[in-house]
N, C-alpha and C positions, 0 to 999 in steps of 0.2 A: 571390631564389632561392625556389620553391617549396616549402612546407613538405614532409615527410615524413608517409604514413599511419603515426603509432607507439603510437594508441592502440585499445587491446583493450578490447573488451565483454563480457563471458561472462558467459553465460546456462544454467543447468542447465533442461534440458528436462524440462517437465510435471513437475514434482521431486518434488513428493510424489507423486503416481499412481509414478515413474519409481521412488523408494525403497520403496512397498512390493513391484511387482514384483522389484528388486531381494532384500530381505528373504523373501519368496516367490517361487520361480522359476515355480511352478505356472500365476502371475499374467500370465507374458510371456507379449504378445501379445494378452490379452483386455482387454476394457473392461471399466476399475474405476474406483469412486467412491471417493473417503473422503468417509466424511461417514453419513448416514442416514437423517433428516426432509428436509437441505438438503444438497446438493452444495456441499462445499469446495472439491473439486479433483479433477479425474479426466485419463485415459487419452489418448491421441491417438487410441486407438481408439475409446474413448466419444464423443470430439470426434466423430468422423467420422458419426457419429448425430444431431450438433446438440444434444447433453449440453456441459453448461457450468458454472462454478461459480454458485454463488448461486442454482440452478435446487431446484426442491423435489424429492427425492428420488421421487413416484409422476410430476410429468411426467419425471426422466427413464427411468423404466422404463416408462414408455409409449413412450416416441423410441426406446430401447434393449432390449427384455425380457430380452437375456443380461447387461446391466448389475450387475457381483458391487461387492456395497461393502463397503468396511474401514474399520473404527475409527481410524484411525492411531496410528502410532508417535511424539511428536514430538520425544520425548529423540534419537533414531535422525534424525530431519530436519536438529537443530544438530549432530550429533555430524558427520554425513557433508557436511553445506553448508559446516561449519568446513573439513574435511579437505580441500575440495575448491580451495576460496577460497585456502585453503594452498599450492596447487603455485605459484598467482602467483607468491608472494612470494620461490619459487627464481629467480625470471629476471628482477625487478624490485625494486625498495623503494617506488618510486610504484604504490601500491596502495590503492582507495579503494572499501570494501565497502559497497555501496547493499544488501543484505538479505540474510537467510539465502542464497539463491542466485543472486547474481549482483554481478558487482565490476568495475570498473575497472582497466585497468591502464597504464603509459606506460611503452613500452620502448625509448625516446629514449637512446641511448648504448651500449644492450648489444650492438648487433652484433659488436662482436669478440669476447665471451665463447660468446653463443648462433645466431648468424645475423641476420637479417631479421626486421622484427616478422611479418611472414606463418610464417614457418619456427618462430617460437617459439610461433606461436596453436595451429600443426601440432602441435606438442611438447606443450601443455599439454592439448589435446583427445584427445592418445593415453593421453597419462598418466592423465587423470581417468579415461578410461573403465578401462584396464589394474587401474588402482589402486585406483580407489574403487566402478567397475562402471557410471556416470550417463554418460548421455548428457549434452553441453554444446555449446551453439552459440557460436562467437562472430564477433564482426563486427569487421575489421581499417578502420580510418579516419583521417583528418585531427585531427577534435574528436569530442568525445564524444556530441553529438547524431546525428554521421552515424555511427559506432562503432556505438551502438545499435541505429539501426534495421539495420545490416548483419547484428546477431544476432540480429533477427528474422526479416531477408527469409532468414535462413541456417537457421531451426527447419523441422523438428526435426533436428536431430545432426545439423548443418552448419558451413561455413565460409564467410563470404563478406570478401575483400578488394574496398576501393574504391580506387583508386588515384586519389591527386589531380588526375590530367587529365583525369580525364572524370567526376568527382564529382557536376559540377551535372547533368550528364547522366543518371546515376545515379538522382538523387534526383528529378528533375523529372516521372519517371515514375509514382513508387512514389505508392499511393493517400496522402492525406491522412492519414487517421487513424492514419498510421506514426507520426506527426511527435509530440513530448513536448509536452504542453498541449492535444492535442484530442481529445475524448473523445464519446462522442454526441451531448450538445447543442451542444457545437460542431460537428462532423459536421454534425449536421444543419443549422446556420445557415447553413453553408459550401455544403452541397448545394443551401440556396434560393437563390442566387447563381449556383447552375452550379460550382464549385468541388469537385470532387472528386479532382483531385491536386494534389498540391507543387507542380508546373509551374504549373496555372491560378492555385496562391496567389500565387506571384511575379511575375503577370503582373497581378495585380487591384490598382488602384490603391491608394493608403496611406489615403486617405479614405474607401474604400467597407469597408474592410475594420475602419477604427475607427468609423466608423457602427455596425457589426453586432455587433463583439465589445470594443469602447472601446480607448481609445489603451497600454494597457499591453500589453494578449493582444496586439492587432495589431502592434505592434512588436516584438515577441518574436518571433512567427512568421512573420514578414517579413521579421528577419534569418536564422532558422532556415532558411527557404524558399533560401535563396542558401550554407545553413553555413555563417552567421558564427554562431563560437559560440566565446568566449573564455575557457570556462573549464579550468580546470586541475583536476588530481587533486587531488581533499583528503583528504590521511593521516587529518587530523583531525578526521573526520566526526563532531560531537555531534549526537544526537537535538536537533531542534528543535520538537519537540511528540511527542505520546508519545496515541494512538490507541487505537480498539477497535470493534467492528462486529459486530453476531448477524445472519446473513442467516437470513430467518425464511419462507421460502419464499412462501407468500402468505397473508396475515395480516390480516385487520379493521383499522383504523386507531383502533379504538378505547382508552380509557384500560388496560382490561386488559390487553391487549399489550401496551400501549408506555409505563406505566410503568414497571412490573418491568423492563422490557427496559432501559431508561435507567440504573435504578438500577444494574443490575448491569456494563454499560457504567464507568459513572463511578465502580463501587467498583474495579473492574479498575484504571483507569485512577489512580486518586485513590492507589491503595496502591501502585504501580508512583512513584509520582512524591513521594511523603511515604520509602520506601524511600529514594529519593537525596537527601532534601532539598530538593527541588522543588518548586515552585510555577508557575503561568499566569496571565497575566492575558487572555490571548482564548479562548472558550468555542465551538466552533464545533459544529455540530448537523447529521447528514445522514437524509435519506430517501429511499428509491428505491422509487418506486410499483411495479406488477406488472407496468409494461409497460417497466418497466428507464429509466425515466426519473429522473434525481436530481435534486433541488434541496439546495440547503446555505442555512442560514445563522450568521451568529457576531455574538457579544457580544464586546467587547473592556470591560474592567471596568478600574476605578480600582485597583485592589490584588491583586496575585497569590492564586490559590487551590488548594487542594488538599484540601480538605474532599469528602467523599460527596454530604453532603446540596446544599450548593450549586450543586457542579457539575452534578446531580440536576435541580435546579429549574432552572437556568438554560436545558439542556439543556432539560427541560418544557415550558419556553415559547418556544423558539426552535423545538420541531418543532408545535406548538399553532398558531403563525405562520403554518407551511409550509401546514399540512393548511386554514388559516382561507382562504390563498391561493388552493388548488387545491379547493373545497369536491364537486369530482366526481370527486375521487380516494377511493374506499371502502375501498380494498387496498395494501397495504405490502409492500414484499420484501426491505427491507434497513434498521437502524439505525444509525449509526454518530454516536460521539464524537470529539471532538477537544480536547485543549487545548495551546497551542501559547505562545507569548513566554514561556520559561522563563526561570527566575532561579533560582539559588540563593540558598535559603532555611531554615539550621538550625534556627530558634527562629523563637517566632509572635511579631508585632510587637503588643501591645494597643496598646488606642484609646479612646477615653474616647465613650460613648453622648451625642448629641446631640439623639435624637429623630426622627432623620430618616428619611422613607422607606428600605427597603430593606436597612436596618443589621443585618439579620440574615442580608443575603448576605456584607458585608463581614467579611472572615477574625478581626480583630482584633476586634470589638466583643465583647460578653460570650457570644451568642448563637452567634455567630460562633466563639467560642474554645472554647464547650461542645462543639460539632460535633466540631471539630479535636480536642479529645482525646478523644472516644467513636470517634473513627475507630482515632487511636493506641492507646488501649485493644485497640483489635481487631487493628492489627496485632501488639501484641506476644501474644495469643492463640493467630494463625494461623501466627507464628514458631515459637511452641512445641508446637500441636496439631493443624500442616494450616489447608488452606484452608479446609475442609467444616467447619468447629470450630466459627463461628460465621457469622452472615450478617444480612441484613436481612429481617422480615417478611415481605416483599409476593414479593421474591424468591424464596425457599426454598418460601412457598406456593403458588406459580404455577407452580414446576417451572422457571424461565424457564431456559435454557441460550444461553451463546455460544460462537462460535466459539474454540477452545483459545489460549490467549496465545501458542502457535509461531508462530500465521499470522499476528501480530502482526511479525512480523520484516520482513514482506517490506517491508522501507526506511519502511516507515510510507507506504508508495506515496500519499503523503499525501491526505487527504481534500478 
């Protein structure tokens, strides 16, 4: 027997642009940025100018000249993404929240309380708007891969149902880069092949395709290509790395920029994860040149960390790596942090010094433990006096700024 389409996607449309027009009615209907130096996130209407996030604020007032930009709100982003994420949970209990705005949902069984999972997507997209005033897409499906991209092909403030008999049909149309795992430079590796939809991926042999993107991406999107996608709603989604990103419009690739930028990256990050007793042991580093191109790379370390200064250095020479790589890349448009394989961690483990290279990245040794408590120190500073209380050096004199810890929510849309 054929499965049933009964899992939901919902997606709040353009959500920040969408809350401060909300918040201002004045706003409906014009192109707006938040943001100021760098576009965070703007308007459908900004879009339709080719304004984008991560775009420096004078190109996009060059693409757009009525382009109005706002500071945002972001206390007002959780308060209303909560609210909104909320009506799921009247029509389901398998509810599985991927970021401030947008969630999962499997409504496997409710039909005789509420209808049809179609008739309850109807229900929940009246209500959001009635109730909370946002626009929400969402996409009725089989699994969760096709779900998703149905609330996208369904943006803005739409609906899209796929029905299981004509799913592959569905999908085999819709461009490539709908699909979860491909992003430009896939894109692009896919387009030198001739590969521009999900049809041509599913038809391109299994060998040419781990050639180009290796045997893990290629089987993943392989089965993807057909919706084989086995997974289920997880109630109990933990962060599995804990992120941050300053998009810095376009920016020298030199040490002034991009150390302050790190540092303040990985105090963000270092003090979010010492907060819950947390620790990493993989260090992962990103850069995205000015032509929107990223490279990544990561350290996986012998011993969990959660120190500033470490994560700092590490961070250092894993984007030092990138730029040694690309030596004609002059221009940066984006930094981002990562550290990921968490553990809980209350208390720091010492370690007795051996002498050995590098012991003063390791958490435990003396060097190592100094770090970790001039970190703590400062958190319990900025617990009692604000963030601004204290800071580091290089940061505070550089002016360096990142993007607000709200836009940290979106699922850790991971790096």
């Amino acid at each position: 027997m054929e499965a049933e389409a009964t899992i939901l996607h919902a997606d709040l449309d353009a959500f920040y642009a969408s809350v401060e027009q909300l918040l201002d009615p004045s706003l409906l209907g014009k192109p707006i940025a938040v943001g100021g130096g760098v576009v965070l996130a703007c308007s459908y209407e900004a879009k339709k100018f080719g304004v984008r996030g991560a775009m420096s604020g004078r190109e996009a007032k060059k693409l757009c000249p009525e382009l109005i930009f706002v500071p945002g709100h972001f206390k007002e982003y959780q308060r209303l993404g909560d609210a909104a994420i909320a009506i799921l949970d009247d029509y389901t209990p398998l509810v599985e929240r991927i970021s401030i705005d947008e969630a999962f949902a499997d409504v496997a069984g409710t039909a005789h309380l509420f209808g049809p999972p179609l008739a309850v997507a109807q229900i929940v997209r009246k209500r959001v708007r009635d109730e909370i005033g946002l626009p929400i897409s969402i996409g009725v499906a089989r699994t969760k891969h096709l779900a998703k991209i149905g609330s996208q092909v369904a943006k803005p403030d739409g609906l899209c149902f796929i029905d299981p008999r004509i799913e592959l049909e569905f999908l085999h149309d819709l461009p490539v880069e709908l699909m979860w795992g491909v992003g430009p430079a896939t894109k692009a590796r896919l387009a030198g092949i001739g590969v521009t939809t999900i049809g041509q991926l599913s038809a391109t042999p299994g060998q040419s395709l781990e050639r180009l993107l290796g045997p893990a991406a290629s089987e993943k999107l392989k089965a993807l290509s057909f919706n084989r996608d086995p997974r289920s709603i997880d109630m109990d989604r933990r962060a599995r790395s804990a992120g941050a990103q300053s998009a810095l419009g376009k920016k020298p690739a030199t040490a002034k920029v991009i150390e302050p930028t790190l540092r303040l990256l990985a105090d963000r990050i270092c003090s979010r994860l010492r907060a819950k007793s947390l620790s990493g042991k993989t260090v992962t580093a990103r850069v995205r040149f000015s032509d929107m191109r990223a490279v990544t790379r990561a350290l996986t370390l012998d011993a969990p960390v959660a120190a500033t200064g470490i994560v700092t250095e590490i961070a250092q020479d894993l984007v030092a790596g990138i730029l040694r790589d690309h030596p004609r890349e002059a221009t940066i448009s984006l930094l981002a942090i990562s550290v990921s394989h968490l553990q809980y961690q209350p208390v720091l483990q010492l370690e007795l010094s051996m002498g050995l290279a590098g012991e003063a990245r390791r958490p435990g040794t003396k060097r190592g433990a100094s770090r970790w408590m001039a970190d703590k120190a400062m958190d319990k500073v900025r617990t009692r006096f604000g963030w601004e209380a204290i800071g580091y050096a290089n940061v505070v004199l550089e002016g360096t700024r990142s993007v607000p810890d709200g836009f940290r929510e979106l699922a850790e849309k991971e790096l």
